[in-house]
GUMARKOL-376258 format. One line per field, with one value per residue: residue number from 1; residue in one letter; x, y, z of N, C-alpha, C in turn. Coordinates in nm, 4 decimals. Layout:
num = c(NUM,...)
residuo = c(A,...)
n.xx = c(X,...)
n.yy = c(Y,...)
n.zz = c(Z,...)
ca.xx = c(X,...)
ca.yy = c(Y,...)
ca.zz = c(Z,...)
c.xx = c(X,...)
c.yy = c(Y,...)
c.zz = c(Z,...)
//
This chain:
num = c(1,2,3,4,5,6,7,8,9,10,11,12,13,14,15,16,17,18,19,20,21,22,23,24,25,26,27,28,29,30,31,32,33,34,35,36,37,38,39,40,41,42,43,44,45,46,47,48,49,50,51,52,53,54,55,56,57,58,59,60,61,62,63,64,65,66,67,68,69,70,71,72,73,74,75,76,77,78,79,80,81,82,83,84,85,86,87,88,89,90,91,92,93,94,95,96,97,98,99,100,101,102,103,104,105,106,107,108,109,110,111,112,113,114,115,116,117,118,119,120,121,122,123,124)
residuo = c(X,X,X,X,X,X,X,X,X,X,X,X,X,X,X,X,X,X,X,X,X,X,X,X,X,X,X,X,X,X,X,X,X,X,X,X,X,X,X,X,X,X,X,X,X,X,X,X,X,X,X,X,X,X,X,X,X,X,X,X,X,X,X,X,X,X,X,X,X,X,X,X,X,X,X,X,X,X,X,X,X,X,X,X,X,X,X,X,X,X,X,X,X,X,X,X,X,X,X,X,X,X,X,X,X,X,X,X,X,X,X,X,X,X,X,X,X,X,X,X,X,X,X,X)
n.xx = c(0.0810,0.1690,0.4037,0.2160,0.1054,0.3031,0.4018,0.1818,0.1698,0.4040,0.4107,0.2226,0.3096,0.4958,0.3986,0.2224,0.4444,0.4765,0.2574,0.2453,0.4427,0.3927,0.1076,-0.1146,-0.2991,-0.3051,-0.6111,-0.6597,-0.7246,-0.5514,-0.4653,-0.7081,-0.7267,-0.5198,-0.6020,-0.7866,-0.7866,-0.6043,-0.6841,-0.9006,-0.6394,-0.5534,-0.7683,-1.0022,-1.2931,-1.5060,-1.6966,-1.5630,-1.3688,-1.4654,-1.5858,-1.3292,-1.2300,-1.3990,-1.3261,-1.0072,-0.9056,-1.0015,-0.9481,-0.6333,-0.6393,-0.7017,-0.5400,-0.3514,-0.3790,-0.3988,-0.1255,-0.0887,-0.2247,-0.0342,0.2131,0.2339,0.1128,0.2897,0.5274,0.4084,0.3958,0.6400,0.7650,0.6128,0.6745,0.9539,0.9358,0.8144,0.9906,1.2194,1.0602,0.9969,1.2786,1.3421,1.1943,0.9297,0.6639,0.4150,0.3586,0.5225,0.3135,0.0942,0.1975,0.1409,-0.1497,-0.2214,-0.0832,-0.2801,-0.5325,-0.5585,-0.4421,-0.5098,-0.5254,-0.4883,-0.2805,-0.1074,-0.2342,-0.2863,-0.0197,0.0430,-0.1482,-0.0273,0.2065,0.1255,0.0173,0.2044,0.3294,0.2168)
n.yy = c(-0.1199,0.1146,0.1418,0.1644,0.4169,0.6286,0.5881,0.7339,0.9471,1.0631,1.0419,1.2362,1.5000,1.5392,1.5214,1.7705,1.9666,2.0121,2.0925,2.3371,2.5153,2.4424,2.5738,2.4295,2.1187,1.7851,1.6268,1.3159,0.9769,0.8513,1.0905,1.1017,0.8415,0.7964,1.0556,0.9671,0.7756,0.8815,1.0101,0.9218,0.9072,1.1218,1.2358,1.3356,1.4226,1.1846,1.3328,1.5589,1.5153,1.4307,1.6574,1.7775,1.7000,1.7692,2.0119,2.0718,2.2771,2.2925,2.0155,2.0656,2.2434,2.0844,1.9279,2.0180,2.1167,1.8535,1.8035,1.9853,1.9055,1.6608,1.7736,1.9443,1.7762,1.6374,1.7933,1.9044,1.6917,1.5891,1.8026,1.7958,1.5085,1.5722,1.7441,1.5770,1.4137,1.5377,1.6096,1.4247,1.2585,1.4283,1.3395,1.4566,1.2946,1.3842,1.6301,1.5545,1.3315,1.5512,1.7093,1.4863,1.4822,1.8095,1.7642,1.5668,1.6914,1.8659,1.7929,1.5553,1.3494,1.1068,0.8748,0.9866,1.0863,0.8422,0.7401,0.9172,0.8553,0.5955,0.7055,0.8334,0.5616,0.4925,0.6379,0.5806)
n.zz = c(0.0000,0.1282,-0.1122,-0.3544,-0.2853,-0.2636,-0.5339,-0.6581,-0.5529,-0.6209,-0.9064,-0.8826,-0.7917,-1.0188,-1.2424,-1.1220,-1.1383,-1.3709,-1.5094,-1.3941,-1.4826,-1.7499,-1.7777,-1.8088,-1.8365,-1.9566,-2.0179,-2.0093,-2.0091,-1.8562,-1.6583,-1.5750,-1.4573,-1.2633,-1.1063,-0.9907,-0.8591,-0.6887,-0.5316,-0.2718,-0.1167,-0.0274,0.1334,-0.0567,-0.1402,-0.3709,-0.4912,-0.5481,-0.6796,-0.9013,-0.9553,-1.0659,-1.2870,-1.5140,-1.6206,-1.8659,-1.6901,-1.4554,-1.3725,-1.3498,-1.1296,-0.9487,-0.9134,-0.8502,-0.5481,-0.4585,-0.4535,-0.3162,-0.0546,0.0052,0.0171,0.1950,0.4354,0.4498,0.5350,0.8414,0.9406,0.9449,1.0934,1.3537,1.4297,1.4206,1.6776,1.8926,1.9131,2.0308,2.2980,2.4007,2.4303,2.5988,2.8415,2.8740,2.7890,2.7876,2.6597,2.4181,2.3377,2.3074,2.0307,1.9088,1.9314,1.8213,1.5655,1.4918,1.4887,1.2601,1.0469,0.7212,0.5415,0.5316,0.5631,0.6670,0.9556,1.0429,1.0903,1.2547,1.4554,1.5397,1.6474,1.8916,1.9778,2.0834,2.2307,2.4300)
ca.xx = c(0.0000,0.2758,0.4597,0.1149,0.1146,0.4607,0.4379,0.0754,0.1715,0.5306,0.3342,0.1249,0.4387,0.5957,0.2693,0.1937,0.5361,0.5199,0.1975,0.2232,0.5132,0.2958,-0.0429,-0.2369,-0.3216,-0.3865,-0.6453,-0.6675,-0.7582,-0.4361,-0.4743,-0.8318,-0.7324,-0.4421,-0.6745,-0.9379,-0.6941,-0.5201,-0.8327,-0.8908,-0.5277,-0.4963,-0.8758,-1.0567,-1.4188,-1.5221,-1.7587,-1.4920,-1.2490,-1.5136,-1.5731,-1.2294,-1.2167,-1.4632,-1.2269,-0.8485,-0.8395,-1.0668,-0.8065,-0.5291,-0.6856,-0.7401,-0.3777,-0.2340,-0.4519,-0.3617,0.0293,-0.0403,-0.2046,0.1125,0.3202,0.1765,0.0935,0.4596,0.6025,0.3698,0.4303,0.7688,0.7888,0.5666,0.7701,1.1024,0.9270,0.7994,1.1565,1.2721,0.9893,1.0363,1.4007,1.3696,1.1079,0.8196,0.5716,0.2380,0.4371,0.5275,0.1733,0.0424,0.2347,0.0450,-0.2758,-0.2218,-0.1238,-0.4633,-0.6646,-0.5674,-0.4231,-0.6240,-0.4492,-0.5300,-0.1832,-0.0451,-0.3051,-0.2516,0.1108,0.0611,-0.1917,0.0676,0.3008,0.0986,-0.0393,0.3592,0.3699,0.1090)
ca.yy = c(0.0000,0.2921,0.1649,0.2544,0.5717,0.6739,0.5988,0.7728,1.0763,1.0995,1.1371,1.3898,1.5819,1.5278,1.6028,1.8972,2.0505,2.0037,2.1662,2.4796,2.5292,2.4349,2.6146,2.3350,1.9625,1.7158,1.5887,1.1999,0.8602,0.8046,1.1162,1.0451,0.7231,0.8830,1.1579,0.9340,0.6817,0.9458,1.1253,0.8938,0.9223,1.2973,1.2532,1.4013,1.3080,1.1757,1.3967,1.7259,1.4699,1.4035,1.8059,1.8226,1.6198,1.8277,2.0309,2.0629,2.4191,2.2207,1.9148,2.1373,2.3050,1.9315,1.8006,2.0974,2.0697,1.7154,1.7570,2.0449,1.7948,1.5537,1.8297,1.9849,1.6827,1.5987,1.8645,1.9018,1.5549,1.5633,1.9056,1.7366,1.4011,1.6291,1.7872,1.5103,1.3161,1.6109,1.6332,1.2441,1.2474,1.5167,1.2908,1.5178,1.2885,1.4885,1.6991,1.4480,1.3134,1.6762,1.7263,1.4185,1.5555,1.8398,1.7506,1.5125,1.8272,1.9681,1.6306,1.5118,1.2808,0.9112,0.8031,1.0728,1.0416,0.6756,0.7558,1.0318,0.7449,0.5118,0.7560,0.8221,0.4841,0.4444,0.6603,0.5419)
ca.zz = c(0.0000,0.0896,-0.2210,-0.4590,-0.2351,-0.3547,-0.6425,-0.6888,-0.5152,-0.6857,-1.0468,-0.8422,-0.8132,-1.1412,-1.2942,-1.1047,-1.1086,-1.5351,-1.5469,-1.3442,-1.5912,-1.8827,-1.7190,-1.8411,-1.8450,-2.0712,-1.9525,-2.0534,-1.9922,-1.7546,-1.5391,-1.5225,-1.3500,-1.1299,-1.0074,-0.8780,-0.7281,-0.5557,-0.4516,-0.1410,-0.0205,0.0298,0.1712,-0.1277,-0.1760,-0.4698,-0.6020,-0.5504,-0.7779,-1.0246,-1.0454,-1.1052,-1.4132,-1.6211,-1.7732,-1.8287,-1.5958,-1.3445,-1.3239,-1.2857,-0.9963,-0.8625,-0.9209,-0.7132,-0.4926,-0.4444,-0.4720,-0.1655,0.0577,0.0405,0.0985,0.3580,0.5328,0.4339,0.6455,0.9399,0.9831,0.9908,1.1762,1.4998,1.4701,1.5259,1.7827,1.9815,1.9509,2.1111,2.4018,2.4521,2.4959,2.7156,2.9538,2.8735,2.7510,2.7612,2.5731,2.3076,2.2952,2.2390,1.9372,1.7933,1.8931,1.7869,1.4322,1.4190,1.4816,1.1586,0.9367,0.6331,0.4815,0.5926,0.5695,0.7922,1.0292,1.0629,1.1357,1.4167,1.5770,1.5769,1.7300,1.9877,2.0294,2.0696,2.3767,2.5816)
c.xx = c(0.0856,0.3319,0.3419,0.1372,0.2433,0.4402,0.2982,0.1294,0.3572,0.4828,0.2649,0.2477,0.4694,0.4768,0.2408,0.2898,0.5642,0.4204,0.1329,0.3168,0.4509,0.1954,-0.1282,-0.2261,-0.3551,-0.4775,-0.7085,-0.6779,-0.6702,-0.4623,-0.5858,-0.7705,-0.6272,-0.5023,-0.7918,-0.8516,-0.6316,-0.6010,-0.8484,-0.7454,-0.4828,-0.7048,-1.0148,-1.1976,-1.4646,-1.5880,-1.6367,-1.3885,-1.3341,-1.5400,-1.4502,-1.1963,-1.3442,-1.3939,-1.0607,-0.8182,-0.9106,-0.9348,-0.6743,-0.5119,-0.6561,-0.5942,-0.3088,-0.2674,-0.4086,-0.2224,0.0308,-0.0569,-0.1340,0.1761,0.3405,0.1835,0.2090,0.5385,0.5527,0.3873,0.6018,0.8077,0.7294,0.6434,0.8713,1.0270,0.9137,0.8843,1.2296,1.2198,1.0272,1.1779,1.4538,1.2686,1.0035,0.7262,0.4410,0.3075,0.4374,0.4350,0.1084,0.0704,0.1537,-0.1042,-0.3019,-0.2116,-0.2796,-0.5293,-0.6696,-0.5145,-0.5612,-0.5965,-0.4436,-0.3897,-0.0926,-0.0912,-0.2984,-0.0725,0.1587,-0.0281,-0.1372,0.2070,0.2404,0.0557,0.1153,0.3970,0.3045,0.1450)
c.yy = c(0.1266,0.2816,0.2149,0.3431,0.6197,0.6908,0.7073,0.9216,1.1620,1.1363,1.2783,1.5445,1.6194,1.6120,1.7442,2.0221,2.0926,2.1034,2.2873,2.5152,2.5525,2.5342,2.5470,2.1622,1.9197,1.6086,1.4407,1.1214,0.8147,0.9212,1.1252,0.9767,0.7578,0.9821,1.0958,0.8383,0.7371,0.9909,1.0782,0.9359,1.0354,1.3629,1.3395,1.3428,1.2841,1.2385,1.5666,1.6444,1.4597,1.5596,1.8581,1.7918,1.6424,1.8905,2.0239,2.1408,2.3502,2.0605,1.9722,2.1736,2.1429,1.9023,1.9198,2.0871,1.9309,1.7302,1.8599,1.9162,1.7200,1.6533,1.8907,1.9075,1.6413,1.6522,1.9093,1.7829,1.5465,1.6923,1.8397,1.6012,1.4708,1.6937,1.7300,1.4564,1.3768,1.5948,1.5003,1.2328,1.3618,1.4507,1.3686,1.4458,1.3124,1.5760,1.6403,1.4415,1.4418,1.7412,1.6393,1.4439,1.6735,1.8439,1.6844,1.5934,1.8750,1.8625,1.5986,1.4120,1.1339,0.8951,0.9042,1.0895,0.9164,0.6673,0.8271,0.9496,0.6497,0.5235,0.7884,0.7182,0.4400,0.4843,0.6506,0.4135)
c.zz = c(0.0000,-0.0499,-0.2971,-0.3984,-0.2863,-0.4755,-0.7174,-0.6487,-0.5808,-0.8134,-1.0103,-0.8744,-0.8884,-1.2295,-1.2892,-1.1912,-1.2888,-1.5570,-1.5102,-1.4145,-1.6731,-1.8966,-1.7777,-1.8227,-1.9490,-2.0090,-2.0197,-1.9624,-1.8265,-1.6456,-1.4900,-1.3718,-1.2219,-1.0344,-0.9051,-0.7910,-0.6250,-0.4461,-0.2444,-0.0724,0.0133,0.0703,0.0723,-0.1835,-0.3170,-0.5769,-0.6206,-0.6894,-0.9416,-1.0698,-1.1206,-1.2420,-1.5244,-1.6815,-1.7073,-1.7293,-1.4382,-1.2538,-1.3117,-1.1740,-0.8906,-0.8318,-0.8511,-0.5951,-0.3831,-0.3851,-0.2862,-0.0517,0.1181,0.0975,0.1964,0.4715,0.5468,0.5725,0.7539,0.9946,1.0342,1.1177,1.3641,1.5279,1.5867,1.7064,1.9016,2.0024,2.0811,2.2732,2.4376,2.5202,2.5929,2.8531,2.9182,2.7711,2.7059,2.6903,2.4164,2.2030,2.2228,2.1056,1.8248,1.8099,1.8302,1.5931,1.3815,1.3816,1.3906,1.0137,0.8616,0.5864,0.5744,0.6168,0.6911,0.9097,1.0952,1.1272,1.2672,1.5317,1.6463,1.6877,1.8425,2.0578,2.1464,2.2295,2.4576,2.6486)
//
């Protein structure tokens, strides 16, 4: 499953990063099927993915969209990790923990979510 995620959200990237360059999409068969597969994993409901895929300026909007979610979730994720490593190896557990509640409160992204539960399941 992370490997499809990688590899789904690495086209997101590549994709994106070609066609904010470009300012357009082509909008075909293939990123059809990439936009709806990704859709769940950066929490996107299906009908906002299927608006997206009416036109090319509409799926553009979508696929940045998309590429923010990862990266966002990318680096709040990693930003509360470092932080809690820190609070942990300093003994301040409620500390720690709070860092992963805190990210939940504002996390969208299933897979990052699932990761900050784990970390806290971690310090209980």
């Amino acid at each position: 499953m992370v490997e499809d995620l990688e590899g789904d959200w690495h086209q997101l990237r590549v994709l994106d990063t070609r066609a904010q360059q470009a300012g357009t999409v082509i909008l075909d068969d293939a990123l059809r099927a990439l936009l709806r597969r990704a859709g769940p994993s950066v929490a996107m409901p299906s009908t906002e993915v299927e608006a997206g895929l009416r036109t090319p300026e509409a799926a553009l909007a979508l696929l940045h969209q998309m590429r923010q979610r990862v990266t966002e979730g990318s680096q709040r994720m990693s930003d509360a990790l470092h932080r809690m490593y820190r609070l942990r190896d300093q003994g301040d557990l409620d500390g720690a923990r709070q860092q992963m509640r805190e990210l939940l409160a504002v996390e969208v992204v299933p897979y990052y979510r699932e990761l900050a539960q784990g970390q806290l399941a971690d310090l209980d």
